[in-house]
C-alpha positions in Angstrom: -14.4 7.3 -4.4 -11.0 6.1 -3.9 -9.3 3.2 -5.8 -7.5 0.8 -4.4 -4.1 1.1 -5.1 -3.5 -2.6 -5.7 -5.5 -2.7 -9.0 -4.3 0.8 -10.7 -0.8 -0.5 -9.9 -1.9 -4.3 -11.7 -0.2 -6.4 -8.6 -1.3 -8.9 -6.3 -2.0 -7.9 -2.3 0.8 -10.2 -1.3 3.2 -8.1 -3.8 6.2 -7.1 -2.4 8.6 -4.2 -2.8 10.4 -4.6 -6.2 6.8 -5.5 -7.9 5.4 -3.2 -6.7 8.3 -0.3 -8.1 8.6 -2.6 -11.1 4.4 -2.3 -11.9 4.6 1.8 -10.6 7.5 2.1 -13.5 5.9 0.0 -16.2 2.6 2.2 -15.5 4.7 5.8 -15.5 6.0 5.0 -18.9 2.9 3.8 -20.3 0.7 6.6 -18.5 3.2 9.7 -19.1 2.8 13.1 -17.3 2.5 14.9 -20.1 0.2 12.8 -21.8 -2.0 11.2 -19.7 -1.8 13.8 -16.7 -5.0 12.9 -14.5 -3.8 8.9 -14.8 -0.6 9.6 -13.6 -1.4 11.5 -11.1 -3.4 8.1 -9.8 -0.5 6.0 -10.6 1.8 8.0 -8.2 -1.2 8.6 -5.5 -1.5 4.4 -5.6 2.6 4.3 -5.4 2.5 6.0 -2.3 0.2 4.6 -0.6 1.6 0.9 -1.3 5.5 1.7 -1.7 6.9 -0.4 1.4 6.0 -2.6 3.9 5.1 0.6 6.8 3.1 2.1 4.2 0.9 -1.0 3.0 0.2 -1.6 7.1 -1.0 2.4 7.4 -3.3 1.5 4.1 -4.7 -2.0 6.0 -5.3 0.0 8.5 -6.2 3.3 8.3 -7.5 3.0 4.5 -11.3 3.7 4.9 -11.7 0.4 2.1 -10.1 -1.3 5.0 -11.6 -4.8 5.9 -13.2 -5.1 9.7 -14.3 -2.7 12.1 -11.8 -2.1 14.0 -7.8 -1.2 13.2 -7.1 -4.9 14.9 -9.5 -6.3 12.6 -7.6 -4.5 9.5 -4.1 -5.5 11.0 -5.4 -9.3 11.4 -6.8 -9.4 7.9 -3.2 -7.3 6.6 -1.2 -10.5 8.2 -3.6 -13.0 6.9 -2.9 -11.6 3.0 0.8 -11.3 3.7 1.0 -15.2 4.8 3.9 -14.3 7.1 4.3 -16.2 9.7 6.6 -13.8 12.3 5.6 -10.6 12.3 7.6 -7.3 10.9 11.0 -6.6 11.8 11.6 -4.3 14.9 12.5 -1.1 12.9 9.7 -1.5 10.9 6.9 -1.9 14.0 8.8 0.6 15.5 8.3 3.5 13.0 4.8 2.5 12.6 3.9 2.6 16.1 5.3 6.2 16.0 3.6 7.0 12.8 0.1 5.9 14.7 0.9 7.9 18.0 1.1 11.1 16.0 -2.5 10.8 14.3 
């Protein structure tokens, strides 16, 4: 069972960047790789998968947690939680859409 990466890192959905990193380096030092090595290793796992904005759309939508039943459904719901009313910059689309042609 996977966790979602939202609640081991303590932040909101709508969290962006810098809250996120701030929560993943609050958790590090209280979670230690040394001393806490399995919880760390879910700390960084959750990091990864939430770090920026390209890697929060590939969890919405490839995530197997993922609302819907369809990737459109997961991307509708995604913009829905991110209350954005344009959607992502051009780079940002951009490397996604490359990211989903080679899966």
């Amino acid at each position: 069972m996977t966790m979602n990466p939202y609640l081991v890192l303590g932040v909101a959905a709508d969290a962006n960047d810098a809250t996120i990193r701030q929560a993943y380096l609050r958790a590090v030092k209280a979670s230690p790789p040394d001393h806490h090595p399995a919880r760390f290793q879910a700390i960084s796992t959750a990091y990864e998968k939430i770090k920026d904005e390209p890697s929060r759309l590939r969890y919405y939508l490839f995530n197997k947690e993922c609302p819907g039943t369809s990737p459109l459904d997961a991307f509708r719901h995604s913009v829905q939680l991110q209350a954005r009313s344009h959607p992502p910059d051009f780079e940002t689309l951009k490397d996604f859409l490359r990211t989903c042609s080679t899966l």
